[in-house]
Backbone as a chain_set.jsonl record, in Angstrom:
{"seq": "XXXXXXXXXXXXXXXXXXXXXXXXXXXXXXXXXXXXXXXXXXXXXXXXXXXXXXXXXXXXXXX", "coords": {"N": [[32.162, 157.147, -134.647], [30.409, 158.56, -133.535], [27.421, 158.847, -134.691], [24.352, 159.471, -134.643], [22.606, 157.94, -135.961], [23.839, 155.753, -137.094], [25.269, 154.175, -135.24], [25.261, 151.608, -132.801], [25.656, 151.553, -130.256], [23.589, 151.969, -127.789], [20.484, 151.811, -125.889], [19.592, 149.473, -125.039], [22.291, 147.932, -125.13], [23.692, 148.677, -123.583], [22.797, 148.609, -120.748], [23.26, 145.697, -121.17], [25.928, 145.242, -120.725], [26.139, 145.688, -117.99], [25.104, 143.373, -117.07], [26.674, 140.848, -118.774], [29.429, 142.366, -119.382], [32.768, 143.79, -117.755], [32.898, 146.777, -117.701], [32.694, 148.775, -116.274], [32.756, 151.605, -116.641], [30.833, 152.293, -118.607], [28.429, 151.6, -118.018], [25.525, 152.382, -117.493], [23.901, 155.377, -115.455], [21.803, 154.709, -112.317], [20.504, 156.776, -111.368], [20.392, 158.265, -113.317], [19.049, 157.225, -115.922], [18.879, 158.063, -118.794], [21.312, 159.073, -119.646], [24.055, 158.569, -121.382], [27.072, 157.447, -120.96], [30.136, 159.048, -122.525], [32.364, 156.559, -125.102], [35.499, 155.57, -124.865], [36.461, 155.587, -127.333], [35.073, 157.275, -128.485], [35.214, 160.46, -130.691], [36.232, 163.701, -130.272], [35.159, 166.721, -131.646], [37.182, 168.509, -133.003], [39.04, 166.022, -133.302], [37.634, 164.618, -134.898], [37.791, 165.827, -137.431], [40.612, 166.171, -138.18], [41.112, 163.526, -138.568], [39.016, 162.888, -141.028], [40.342, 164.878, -142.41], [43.186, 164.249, -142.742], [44.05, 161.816, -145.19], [43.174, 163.754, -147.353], [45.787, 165.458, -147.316], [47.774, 163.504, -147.609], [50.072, 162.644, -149.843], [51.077, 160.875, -152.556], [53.468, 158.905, -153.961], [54.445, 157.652, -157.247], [56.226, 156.506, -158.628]], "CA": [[32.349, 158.579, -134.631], [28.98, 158.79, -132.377], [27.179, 159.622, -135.877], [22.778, 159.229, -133.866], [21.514, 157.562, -137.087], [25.043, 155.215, -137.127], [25.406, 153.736, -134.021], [24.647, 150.725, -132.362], [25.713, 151.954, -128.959], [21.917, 152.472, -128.003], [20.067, 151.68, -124.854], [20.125, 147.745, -124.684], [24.079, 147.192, -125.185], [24.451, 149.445, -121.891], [22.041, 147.605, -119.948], [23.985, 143.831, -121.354], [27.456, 145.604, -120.164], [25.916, 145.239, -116.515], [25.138, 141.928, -116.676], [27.901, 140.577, -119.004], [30.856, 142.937, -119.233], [33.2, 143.869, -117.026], [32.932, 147.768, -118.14], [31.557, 150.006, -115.275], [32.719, 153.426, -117.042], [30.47, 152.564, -119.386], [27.488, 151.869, -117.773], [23.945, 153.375, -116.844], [23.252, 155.506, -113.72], [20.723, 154.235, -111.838], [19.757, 157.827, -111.233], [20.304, 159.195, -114.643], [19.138, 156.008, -116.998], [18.85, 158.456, -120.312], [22.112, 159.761, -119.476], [25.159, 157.155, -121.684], [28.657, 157.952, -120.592], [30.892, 158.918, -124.104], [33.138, 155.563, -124.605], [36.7, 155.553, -124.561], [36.958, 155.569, -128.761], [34.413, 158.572, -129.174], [35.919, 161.041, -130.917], [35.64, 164.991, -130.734], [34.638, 167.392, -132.789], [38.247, 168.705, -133.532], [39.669, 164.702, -133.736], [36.945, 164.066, -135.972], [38.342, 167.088, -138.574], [41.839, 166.104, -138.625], [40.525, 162.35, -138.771], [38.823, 162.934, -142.109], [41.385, 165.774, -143.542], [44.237, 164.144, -142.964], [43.606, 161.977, -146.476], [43.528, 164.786, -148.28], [47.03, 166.004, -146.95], [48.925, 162.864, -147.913], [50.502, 162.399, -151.292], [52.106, 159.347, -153.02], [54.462, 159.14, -154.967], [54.055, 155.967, -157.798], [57.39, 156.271, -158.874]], "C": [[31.159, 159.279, -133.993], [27.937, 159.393, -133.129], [25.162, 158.707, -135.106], [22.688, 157.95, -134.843], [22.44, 155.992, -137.425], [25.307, 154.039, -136.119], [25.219, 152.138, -133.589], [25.108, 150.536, -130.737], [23.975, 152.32, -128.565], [21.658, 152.031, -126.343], [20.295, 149.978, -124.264], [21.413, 147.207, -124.796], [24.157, 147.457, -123.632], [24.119, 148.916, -120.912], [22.335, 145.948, -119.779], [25.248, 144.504, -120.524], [27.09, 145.191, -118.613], [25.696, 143.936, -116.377], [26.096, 140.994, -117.256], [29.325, 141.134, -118.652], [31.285, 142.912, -117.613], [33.751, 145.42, -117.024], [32.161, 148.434, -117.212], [31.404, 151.271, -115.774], [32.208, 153.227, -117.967], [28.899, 152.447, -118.97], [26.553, 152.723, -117.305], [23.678, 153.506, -115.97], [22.783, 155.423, -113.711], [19.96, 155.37, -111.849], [20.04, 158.508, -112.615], [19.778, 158.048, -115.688], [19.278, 156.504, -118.535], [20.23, 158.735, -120.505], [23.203, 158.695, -120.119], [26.22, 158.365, -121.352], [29.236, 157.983, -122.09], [31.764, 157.449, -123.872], [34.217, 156.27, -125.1], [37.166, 156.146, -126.242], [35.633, 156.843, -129.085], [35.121, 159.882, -129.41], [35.453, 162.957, -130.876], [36.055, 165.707, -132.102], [36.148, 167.759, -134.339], [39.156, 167.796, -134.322], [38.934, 164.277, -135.082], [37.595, 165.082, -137.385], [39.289, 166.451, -139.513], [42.141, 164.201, -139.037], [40.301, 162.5, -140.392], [39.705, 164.054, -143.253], [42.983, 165.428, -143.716], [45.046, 163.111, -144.636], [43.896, 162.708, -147.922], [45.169, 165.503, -148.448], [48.325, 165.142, -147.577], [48.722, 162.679, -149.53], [51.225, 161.706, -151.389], [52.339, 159.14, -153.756], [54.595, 157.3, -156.015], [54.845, 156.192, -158.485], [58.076, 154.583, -159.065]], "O": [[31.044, 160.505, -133.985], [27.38, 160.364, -132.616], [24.962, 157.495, -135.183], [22.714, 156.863, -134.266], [21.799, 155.096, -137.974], [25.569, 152.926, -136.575], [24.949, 151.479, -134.593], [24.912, 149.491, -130.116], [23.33, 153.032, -129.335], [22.642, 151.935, -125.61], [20.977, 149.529, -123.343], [21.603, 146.016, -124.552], [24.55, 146.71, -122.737], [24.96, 148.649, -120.054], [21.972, 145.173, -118.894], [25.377, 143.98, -119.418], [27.807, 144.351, -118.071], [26.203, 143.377, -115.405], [26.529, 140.185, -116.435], [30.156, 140.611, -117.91], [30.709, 142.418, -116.643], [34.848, 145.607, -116.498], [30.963, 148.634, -117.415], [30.43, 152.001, -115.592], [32.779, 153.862, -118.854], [28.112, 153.18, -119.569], [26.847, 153.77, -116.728], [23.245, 152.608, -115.248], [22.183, 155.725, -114.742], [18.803, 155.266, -112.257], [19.632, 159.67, -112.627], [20.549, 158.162, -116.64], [19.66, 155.741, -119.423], [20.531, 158.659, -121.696], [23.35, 157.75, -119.344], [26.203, 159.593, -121.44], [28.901, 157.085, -122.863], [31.928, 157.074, -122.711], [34.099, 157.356, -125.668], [38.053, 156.988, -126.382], [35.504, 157.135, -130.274], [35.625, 160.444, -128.438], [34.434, 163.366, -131.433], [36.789, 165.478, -133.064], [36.244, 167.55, -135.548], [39.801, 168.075, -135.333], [39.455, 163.753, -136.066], [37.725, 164.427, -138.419], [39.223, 166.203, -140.716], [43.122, 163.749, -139.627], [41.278, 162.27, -141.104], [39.699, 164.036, -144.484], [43.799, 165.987, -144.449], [46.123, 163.426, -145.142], [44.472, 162.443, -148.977], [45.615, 165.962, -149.5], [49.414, 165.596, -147.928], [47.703, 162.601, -150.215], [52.141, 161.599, -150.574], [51.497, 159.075, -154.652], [54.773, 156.178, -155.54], [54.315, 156.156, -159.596], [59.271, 154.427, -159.315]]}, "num_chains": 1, "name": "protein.A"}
């Protein structure tokens, strides 16, 4: 959920993706190196909401 303190997306995965993966939209511009691209499963602000409230919304019936 891209939570800083959470993570393990960090500087050295992005830098293995170039030499293992096969993930370019995820790697580090040469000219930007601080700069990480969001990945594919990062969620926004709004997704993240209805992510954690939806939970609360369902009810079940133990009938």
């Amino acid at each position: 959920m891209d939570i800083k303190e959470k993570t393990k997306d960090n500087l050295n995965a992005r830098l293995d993706l170039k030499s293992i993966c096969n993930r370019s939209e995820l790697e580090l511009d040469e000219r930007r190196p601080n700069i990480m691209p969001k990945a594919a499963y990062t969620l926004s602000k709004e997704q993240k909401r209805r992510v954690c409230s939806t939970p609360y919304d369902v009810t079940l019936n133990y009938n």
